[in-house]
C-alpha positions as CSV (number, residue, x, y, z in Angstrom):
1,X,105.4,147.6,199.8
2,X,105.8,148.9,203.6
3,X,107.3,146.1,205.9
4,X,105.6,145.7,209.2
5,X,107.8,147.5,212.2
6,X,110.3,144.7,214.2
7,X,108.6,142.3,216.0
8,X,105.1,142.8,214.7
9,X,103.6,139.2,214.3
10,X,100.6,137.9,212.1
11,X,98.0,135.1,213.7
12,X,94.7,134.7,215.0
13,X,92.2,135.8,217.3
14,X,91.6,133.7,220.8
15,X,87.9,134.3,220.8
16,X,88.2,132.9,224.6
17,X,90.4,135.5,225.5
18,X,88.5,138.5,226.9
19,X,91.1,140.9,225.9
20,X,91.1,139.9,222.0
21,X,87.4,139.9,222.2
22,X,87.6,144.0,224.5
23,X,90.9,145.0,221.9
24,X,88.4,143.6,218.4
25,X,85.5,145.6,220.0
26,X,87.5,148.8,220.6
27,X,89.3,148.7,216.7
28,X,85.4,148.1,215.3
29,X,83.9,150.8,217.4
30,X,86.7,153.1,216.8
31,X,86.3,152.3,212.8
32,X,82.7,153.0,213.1
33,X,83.1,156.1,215.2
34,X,85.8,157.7,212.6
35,X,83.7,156.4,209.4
36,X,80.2,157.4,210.5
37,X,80.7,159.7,213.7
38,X,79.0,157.3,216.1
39,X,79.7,153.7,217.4
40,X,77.2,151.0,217.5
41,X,79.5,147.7,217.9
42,X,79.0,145.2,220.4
43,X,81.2,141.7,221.9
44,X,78.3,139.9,220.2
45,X,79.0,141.9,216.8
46,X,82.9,140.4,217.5
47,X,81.7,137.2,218.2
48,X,79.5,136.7,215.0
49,X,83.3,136.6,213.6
50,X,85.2,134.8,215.7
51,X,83.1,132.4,217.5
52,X,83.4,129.1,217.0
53,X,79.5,129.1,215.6
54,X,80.9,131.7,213.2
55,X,84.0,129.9,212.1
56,X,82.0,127.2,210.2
57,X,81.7,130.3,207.8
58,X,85.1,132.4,208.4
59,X,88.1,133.1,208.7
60,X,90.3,135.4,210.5
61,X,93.6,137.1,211.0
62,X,95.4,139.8,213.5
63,X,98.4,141.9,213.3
64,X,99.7,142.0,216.8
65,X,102.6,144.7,218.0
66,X,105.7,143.5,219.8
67,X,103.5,143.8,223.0
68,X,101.1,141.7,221.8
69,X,98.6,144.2,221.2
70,X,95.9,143.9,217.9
71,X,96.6,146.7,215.5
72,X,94.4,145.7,212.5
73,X,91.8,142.6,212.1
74,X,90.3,140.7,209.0
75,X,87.5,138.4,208.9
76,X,86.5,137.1,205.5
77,X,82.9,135.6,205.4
78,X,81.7,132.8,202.6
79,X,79.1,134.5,202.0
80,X,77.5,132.7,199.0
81,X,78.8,130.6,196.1
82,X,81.2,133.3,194.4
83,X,80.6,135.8,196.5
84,X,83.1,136.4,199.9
85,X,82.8,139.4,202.2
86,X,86.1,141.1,204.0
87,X,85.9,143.0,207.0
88,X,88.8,145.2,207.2
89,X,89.9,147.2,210.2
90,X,93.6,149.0,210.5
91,X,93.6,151.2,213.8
92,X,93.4,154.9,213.7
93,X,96.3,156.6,214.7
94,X,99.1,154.3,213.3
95,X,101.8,156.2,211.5
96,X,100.5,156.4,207.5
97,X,103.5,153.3,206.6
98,X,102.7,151.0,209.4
99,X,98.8,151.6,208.4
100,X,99.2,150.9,205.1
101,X,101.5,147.8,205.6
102,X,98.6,146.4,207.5
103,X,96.2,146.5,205.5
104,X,98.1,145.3,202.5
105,X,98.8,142.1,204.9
106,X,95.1,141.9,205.2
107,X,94.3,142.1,201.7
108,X,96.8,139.7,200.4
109,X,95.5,137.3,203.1
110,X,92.5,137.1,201.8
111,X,93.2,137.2,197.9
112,X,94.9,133.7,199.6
113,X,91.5,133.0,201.3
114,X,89.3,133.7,198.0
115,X,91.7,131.4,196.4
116,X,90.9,128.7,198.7
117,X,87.3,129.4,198.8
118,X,86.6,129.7,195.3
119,X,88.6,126.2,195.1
120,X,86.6,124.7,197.1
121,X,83.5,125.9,195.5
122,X,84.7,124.7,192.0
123,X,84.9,128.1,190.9
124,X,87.1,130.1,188.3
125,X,87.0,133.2,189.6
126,X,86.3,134.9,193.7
127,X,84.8,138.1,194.1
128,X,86.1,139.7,197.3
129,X,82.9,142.2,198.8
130,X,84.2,144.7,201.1
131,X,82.9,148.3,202.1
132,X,84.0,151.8,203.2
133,X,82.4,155.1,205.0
134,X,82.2,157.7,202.2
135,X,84.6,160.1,202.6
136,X,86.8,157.2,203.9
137,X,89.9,158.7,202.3
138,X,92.5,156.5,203.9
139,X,90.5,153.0,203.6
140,X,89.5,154.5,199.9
141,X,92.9,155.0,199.0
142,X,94.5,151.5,200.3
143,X,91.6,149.2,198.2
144,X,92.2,151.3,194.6
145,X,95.9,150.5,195.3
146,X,95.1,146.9,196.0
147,X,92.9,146.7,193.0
148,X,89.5,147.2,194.5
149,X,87.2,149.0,192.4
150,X,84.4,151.0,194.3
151,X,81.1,149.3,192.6
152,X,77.9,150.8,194.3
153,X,76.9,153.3,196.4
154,X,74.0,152.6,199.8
155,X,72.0,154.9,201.5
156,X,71.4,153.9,205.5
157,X,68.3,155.4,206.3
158,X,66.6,155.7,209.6
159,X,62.8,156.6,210.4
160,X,61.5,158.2,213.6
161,X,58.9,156.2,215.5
162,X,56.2,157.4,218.1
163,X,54.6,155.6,220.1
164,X,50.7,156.4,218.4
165,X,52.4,154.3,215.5
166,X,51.1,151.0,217.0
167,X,48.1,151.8,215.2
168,X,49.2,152.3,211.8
169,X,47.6,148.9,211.3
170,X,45.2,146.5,212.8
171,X,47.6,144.0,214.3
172,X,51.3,144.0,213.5
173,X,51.1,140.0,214.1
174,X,48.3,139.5,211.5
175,X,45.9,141.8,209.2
176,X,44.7,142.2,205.8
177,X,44.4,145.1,203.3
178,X,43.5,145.5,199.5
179,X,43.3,141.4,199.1
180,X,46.7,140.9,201.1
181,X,47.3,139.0,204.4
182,X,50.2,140.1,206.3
183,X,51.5,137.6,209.0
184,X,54.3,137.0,211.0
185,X,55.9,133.5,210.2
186,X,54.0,130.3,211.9
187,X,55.3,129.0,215.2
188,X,55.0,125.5,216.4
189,X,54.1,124.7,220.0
190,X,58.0,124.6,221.1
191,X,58.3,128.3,220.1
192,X,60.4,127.5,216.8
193,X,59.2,129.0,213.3
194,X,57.3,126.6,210.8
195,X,59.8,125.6,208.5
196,X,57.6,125.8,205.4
197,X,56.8,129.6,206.2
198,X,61.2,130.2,206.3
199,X,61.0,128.3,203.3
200,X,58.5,131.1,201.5
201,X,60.4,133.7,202.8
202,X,63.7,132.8,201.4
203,X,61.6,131.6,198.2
204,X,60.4,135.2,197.8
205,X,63.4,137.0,198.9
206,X,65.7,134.8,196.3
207,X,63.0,135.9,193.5
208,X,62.7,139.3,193.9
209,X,66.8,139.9,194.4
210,X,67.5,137.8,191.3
211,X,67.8,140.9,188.9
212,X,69.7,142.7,191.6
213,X,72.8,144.0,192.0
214,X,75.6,141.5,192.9
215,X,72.7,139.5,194.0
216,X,74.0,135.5,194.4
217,X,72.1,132.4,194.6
218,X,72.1,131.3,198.3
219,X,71.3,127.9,199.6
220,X,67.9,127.6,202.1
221,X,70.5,126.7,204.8
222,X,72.9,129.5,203.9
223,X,70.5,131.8,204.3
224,X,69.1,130.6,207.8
225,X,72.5,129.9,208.8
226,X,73.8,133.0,208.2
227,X,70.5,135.2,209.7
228,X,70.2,133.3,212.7
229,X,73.9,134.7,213.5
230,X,72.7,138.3,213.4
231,X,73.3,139.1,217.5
232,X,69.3,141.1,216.8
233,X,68.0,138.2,215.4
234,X,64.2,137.3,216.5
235,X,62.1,135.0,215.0
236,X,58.8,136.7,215.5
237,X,60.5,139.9,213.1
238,X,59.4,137.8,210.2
239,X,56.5,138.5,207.8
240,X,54.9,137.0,204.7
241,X,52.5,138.8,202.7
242,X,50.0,136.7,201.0
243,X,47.6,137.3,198.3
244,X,44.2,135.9,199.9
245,X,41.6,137.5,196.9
246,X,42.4,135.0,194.2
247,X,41.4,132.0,195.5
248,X,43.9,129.1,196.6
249,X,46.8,128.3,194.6
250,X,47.1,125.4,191.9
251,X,49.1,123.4,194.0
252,X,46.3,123.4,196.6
253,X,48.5,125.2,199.6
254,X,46.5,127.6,200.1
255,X,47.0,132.0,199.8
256,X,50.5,132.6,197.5
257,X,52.9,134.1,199.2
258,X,54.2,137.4,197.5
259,X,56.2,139.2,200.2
260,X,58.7,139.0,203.0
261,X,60.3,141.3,205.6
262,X,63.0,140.1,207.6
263,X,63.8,142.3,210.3
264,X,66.1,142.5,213.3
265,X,66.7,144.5,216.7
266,X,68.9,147.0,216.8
267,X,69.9,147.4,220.4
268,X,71.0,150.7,222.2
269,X,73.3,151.0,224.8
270,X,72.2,155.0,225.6
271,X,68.2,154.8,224.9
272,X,65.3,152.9,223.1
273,X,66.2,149.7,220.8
274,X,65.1,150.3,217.4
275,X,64.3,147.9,214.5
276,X,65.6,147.5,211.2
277,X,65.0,146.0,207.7
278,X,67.4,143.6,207.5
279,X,65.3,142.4,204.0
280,X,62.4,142.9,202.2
281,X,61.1,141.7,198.9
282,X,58.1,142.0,196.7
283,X,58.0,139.0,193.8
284,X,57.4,141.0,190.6
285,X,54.3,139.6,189.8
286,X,52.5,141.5,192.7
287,X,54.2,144.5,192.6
288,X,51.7,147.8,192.6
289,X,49.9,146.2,195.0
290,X,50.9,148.0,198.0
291,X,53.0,144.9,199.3
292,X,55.9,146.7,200.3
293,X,54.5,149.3,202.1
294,X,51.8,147.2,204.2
295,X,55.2,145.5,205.0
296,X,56.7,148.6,206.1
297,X,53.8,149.8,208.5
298,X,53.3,146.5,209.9
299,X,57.3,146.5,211.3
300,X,56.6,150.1,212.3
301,X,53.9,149.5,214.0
302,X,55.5,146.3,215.7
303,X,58.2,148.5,216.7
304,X,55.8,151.3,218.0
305,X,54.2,148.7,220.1
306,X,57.5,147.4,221.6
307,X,58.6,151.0,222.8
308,X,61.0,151.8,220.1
309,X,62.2,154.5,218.4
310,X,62.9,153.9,215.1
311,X,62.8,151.6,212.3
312,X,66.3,151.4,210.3
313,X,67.3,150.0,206.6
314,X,69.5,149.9,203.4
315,X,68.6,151.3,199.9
316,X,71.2,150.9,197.2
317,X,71.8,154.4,195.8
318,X,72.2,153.4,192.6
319,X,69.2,151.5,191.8
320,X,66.7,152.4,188.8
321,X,63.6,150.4,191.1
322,X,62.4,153.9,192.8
323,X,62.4,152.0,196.1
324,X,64.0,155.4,197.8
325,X,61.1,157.2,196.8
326,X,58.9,154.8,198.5
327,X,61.1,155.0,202.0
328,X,61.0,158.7,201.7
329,X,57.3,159.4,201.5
330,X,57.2,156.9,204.1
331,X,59.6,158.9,206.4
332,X,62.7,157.8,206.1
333,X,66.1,159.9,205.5
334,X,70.0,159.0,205.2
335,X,71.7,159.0,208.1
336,X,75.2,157.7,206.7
337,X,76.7,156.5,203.2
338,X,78.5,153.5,202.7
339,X,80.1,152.3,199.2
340,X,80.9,148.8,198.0
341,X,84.2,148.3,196.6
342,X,84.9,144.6,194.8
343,X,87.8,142.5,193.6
344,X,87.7,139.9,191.5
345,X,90.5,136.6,191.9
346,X,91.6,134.2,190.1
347,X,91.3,130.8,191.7
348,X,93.8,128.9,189.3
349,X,97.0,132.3,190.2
């Protein structure tokens, strides 16, 4: 295993220092920039990691030179129960034995951080969920040797939006079509969303994932937690979709809810924001019935009527559901690939 060079030191981050938070912003951007061909990190990105809001969640660990300098970050993210996510950033450039003796610091910190999560979960076993660009060769390379296996592939697709897109349907805020309401989420008179409308969507969303890959039961505040964090997070980018045409439910609330998109802004420094798909689900019981796709046109049209130029989202490559063909008729092509690549731990080693 390669040894770290003389006076290279392992620690934390200072999220109150300015230059951690400039040097974490600079390794990310440069990680997307070499993975992808373009940058799209912010501070706010760094700080959903290091923050103190984001350390009820995460951990976090640096590799500093003799100067002092960050030459690789981790950040591992308790995702769900059994289910932890690694962020794992070596800067480009280092010399190939210095590289790879940073990241196998970061990965045997957190095999040591699924260990104590997975512990505290009461659980036998920690998957470790981290990612690479395809065509990644180097981060490739360094997780087979650590005993990642590369587990799924994921298209990110992106969808030009014009401005006569507004009209693609009556009112992105509320409108119905073949016996389905569409609706943004309730708000009270404060401004904040009706909690029995968040509780629907993460109802709907946690049915319709169940039979999906690496898909893991997360807790009503885990979810809210965890979306509210998302630097483009804005409550009026949620919809349910209701079925209004047979009659009121048993339990007498009223139109079933069958659908949910939870979207986000995705902010630009260099032209239009766009918006993107951060979920959407469709419980199985409705599906045919053009849910998704009066889902899709209403965030498209919400974006068209906001000025922006696109509407982004994730499809897993791999995936017998035939939801690519839907994005593609709709518009949609891949811009990037990305691959998921999983370890499993043993708590108990």
């Amino acid at each position: 295993m390669p040894a770290l060079p003389a006076g290279w030191e392992v620690g934390q981050p200072d999220p109150a220092d300015r230059f951690d938070l400039a040097r974490l912003t600079q390794l990310l951007r440069a990680h997307e920039r070499d993975g992808r061909g373009w940058a799209g990190a912010s501070v706010d990105d760094v700080l959903v990691e290091v923050s103190e809001a984001g350390l009820r969640t995460r951990e976090n660990v640096v590799v500093r030179d003799d100067a002092g300098v960050i030459r690789a970050w981790g950040s591992v993210h308790d995702r769900a129960g059994g289910r932890m996510l690694l962020l794992h950033v070596v800067e480009r450039g280092l010399a190939d034995g210095v590289a790879r003796a940073c990241s196998d610091l970061l990965v045997e910190w957190a095999v040591g951080q699924a260990r104590a999560v997975g512990a505290a979960r009461g659980l036998e076993v920690q998957q470790i969920d981290t990612g690479t660009y395809s065509g990644d060769e180097r981060q490739t390379a360094w997780l087979a040797a650590s005993g990642f296996t590369k587990v799924r592939t994921w298209w990110q697709m992106s969808r030009p939006v014009t401005p006569d897109e507004r009209d693609l349907v009556p009112s992105a805020d509320d409108w119905e079509g073949r016996g389905v309401r569409f609706r943004l989420v309730r708000r009270a008179g404060d401004g904040m969303p009706d909690e029995g409308d968040l509780r629907e969507v993460h109802d709907v969303l946690e049915e319709a994932f169940r039979d999906h890959f690496n898909s893991w039961e997360e807790t009503f505040e885990e979810f809210l937690h965890r979306l509210r964090e998302d630097p483009g997070h804005r409550w009026d980018h949620w919809w349910l979709a209701e079925l209004v045409d047979d009659g009121d439910r048993p339990d007498g609330m009223g139109a079933e809810p069958v659908g949910a998109l939870v979207g986000t802004v995705s902010e630009s420094a260099s032209g239009p924001d766009g918006s993107y798909v951060s979920y959407i689900g469709v419980r199985e019981a409705a599906r045919g019935r053009g849910v998704a796709k009066g889902l899709l046109r209403t965030i498209i049209a919400d974006a068209a009527g906001r000025g922006r130029d696109r509407v982004g989202l994730e499809v897993d490559a791999d995936s017998s559901t035939g939801a690519d063909g839907l994005y593609t008729s709709m518009g949609w092509t891949t811009s990037y690939v990305t691959e998921s690549w999983h370890r499993d731990v043993t708590v108990a080693d």
